[in-house]
C-alpha positions in Angstrom: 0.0 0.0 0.0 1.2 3.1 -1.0 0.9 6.4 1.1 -1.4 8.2 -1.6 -4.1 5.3 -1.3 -3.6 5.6 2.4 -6.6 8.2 2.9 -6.5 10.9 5.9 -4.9 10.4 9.7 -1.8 8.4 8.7 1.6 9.8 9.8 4.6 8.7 8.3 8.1 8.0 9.7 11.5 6.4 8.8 12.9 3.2 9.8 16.5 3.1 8.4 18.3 0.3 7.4 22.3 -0.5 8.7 25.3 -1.9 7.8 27.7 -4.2 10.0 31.2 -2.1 9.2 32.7 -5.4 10.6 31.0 -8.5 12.5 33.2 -10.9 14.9 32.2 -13.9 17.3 34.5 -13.6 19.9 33.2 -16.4 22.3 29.7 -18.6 22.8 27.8 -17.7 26.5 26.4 -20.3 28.7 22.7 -19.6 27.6 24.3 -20.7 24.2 24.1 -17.9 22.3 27.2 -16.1 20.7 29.3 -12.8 22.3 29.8 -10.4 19.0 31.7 -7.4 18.1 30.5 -5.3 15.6 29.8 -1.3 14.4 26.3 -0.7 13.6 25.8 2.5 10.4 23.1 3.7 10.3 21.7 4.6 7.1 19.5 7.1 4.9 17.7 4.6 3.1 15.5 2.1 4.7 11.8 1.6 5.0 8.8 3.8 5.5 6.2 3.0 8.7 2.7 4.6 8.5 0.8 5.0 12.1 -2.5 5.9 12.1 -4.6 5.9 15.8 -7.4 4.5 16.9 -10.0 4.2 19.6 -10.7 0.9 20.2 -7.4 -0.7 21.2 -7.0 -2.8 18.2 -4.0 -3.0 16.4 -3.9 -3.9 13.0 -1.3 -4.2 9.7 -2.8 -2.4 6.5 -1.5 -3.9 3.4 0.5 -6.9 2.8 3.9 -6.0 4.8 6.3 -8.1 3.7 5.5 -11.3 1.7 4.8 -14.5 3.1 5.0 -13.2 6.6 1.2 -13.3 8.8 0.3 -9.9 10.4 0.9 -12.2 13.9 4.3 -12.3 13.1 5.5 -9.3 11.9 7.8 -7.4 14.5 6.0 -4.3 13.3 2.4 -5.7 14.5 4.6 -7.3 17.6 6.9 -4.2 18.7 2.9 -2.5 19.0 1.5 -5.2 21.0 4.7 -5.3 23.6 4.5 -1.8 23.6 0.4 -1.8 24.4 0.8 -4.6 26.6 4.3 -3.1 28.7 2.4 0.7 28.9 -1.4 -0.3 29.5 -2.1 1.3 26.5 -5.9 1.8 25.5 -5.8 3.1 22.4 -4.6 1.1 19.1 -3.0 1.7 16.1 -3.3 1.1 11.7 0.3 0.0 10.6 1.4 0.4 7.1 5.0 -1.0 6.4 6.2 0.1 2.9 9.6 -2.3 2.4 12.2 -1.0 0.9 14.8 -3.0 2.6 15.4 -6.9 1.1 14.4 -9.3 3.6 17.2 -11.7 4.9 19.6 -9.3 3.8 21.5 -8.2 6.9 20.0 -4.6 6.6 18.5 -5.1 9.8 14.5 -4.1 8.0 12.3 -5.8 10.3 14.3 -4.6 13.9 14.2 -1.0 12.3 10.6 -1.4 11.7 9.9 -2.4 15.1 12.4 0.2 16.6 10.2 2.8 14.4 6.8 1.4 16.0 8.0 1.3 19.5 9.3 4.6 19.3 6.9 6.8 17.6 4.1 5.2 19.4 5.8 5.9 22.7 4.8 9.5 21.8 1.6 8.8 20.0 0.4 6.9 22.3 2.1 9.2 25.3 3.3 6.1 26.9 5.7 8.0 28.7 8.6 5.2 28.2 12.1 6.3 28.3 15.1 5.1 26.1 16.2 2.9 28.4 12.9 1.2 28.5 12.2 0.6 24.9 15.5 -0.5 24.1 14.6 -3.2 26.8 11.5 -3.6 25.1 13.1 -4.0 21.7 15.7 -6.3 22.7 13.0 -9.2 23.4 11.8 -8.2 19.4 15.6 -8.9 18.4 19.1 -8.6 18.9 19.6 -5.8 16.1 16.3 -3.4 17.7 18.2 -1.8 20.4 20.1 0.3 18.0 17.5 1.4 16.0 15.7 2.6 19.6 18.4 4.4 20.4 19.2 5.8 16.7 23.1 6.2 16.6 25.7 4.5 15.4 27.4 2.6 17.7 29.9 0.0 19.1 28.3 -3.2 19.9 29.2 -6.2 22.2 26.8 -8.9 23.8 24.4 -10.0 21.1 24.6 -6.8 19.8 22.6 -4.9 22.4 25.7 -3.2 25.0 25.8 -0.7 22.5 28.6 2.5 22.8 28.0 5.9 20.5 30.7 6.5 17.8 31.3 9.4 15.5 31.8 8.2 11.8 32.8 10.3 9.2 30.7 10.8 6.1 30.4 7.6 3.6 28.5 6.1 0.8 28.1 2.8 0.0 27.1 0.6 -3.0 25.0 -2.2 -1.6 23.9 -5.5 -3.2 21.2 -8.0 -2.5 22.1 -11.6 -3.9 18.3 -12.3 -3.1 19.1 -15.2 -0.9 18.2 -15.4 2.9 20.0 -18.0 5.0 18.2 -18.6 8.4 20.7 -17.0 11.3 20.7 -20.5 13.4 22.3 -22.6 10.1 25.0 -20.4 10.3 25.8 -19.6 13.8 25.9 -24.0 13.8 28.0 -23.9 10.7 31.1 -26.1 12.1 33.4 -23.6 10.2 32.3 -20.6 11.9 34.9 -19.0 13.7 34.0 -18.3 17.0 37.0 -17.3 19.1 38.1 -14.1 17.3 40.3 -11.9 20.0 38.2 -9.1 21.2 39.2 -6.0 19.9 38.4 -2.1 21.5 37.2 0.8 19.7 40.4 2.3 19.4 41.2 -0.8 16.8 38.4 0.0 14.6 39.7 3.4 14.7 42.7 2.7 13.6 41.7 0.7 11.1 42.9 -2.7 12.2 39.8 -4.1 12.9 37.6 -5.7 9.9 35.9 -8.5 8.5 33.1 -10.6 8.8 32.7 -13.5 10.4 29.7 -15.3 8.7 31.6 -14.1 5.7 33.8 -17.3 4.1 30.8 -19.7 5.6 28.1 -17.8 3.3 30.9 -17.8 0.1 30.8 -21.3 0.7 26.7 -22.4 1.4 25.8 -19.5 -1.4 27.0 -18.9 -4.7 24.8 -16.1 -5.1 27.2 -13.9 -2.8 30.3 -15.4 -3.8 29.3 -13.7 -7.0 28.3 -10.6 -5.8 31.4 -10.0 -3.7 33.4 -11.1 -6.7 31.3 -8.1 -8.6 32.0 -5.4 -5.9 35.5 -6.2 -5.3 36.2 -4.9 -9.1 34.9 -1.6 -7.2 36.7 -1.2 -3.9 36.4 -4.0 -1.0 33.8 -6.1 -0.4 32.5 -6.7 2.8 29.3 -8.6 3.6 26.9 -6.9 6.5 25.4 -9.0 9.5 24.5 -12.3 8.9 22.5 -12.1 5.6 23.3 -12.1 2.1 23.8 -8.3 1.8 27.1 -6.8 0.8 28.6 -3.3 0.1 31.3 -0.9 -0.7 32.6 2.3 1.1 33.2 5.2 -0.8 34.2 8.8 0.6 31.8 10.6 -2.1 29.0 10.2 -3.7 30.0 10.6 -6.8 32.9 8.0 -6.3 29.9 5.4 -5.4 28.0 6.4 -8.1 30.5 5.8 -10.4 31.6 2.3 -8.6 27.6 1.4 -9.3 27.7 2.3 -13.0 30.6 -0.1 -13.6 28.5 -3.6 -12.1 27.2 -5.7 -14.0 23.4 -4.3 -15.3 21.7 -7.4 -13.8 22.8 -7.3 -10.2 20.5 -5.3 -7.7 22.7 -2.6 -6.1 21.9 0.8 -4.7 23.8 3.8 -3.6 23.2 4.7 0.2 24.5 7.4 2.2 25.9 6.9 5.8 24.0 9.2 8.3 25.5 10.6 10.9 22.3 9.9 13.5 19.0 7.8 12.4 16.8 10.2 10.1 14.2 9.0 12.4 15.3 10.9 15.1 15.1 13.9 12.8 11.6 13.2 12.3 10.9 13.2 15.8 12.4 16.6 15.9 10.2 18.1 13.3 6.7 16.3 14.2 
């Protein structure tokens, strides 16, 4: 659905997508998940969520949302719920999500949807949560929400939520979808994941030092999809795959240079050009509503 068919009492707000600048395991925890190191970007392109109140404390998705998943079970129509439910919200809410970002991609789409709902409708709704809280909130949605909440780029350890603010400087990026979606769980059991990468500190990424991915040579090998697109981009600049999906990128320091990197792929792949933003344009929203 777009937002001209939308009709009257919808607002409108970003939920940007990310890239993962680098992505280590550096050790498994006793509740058997993984401890990570990564540094979430925030970008200028991502999806679009449309809110639109109502009185009788139903929520409900407008439109399809993405395909093949139920209303039920999309975080958008979930992050609304836990919010509802955590608040003792009485009013509701219409949900629109217009996708933009490829599912399964790494991009993070469906945690920055969520992140979106939980904190727009905060205000909407005048739940009267603070950062803290819906970051909390968004954590039980998904590992990647927390970021989005708190709409800065940022050093991450845990699973991704102990997140730390860092200044990056200004970047655009060529990104490709190879279109294939590997559940998270075949690849964290992958026996050739590496799993006991050193941890590193901030200062390493600073310098430089730090990079990499570690779900990268696993994915070259399940999918030759990606092996072909970071085969593509590396005629570019360097490769680098983001989170655990299929996605992959370029830096560049203009936008002209990615541009020009995008006009020399092949015609057939999917790739974009994205800017990095400096703070999630969500944020900005908030600001002007």
């Amino acid at each position: 659905m777009n937002v001209r068919d939308a009709g009257p009492g919808w607002s409108w707000w970003p939920a940007p997508a990310k890239l993962n600048l680098f992505l280590h395991i550096t050790g498994r925890r006793a509740d058997g998940y993984h401890e990570l190191q990564s540094v979430f970007r925030l970008l200028d392109w991502g999806d679009r969520i449309g809110l639109r109140l109502r009185d009788d404390g139903q929520v409900h998705r407008q439109g399809e949302g993405l395909a093949g998943v139920a209303a039920a079970d999309d975080l958008a129509v979930r992050a609304a719920l836990l919010l509802k439910s955590a608040a003792n919200v009485a009013l509701g809410v219409d949900i629109i999500v217009e996708k933009k970002v490829p599912a399964g991609g790494g991009f993070g789409g469906g945690s920055s949807d969520a992140a979106t709902v939980l904190v727009v409708l905060n205000r909407l709704w005048n739940a009267g949560l603070d950062e803290e809280a819906l970051a909390a909130l968004g954590l039980r949605l998904g590992a990647d929400v927390p970021v989005f909440v708190r709409g800065r780029n940022a050093w991450a350890e845990g699973v991704g939520e102990r997140l730390t603010p860092v200044a990056l400087p200004p970047a655009w990026y060529v990104i490709a979808d190879p279109g294939v979606h590997v559940p998270t769980p075949a690849l964290f059991a992958d026996p050739d994941l590496t799993r006991d990468t050193p941890p590193a500190k901030i200062e390493d990424f600073a310098s430089g030092s730090v990079s990499g991915n570690a779900f990268e040579p696993v994915l070259r090998r399940r999918e030759p999809a990606v092996q072909a697109v970071l085969a593509a981009l590396s005629g570019i600049g360097t490769a680098r795959l983001t989170g655990s999906g299929g996605g992959c990128f370029v830096e560049f320091a203009s936008q002209a240079a990615a541009e020009q990197g995008r006009a020399k792929l092949p015609k057939e792949l999917r790739a974009w050009v994205a800017a990095g933003a400096s703070r999630s344009p969500l944020l900005d929203a908030l600001e002007r509503h």
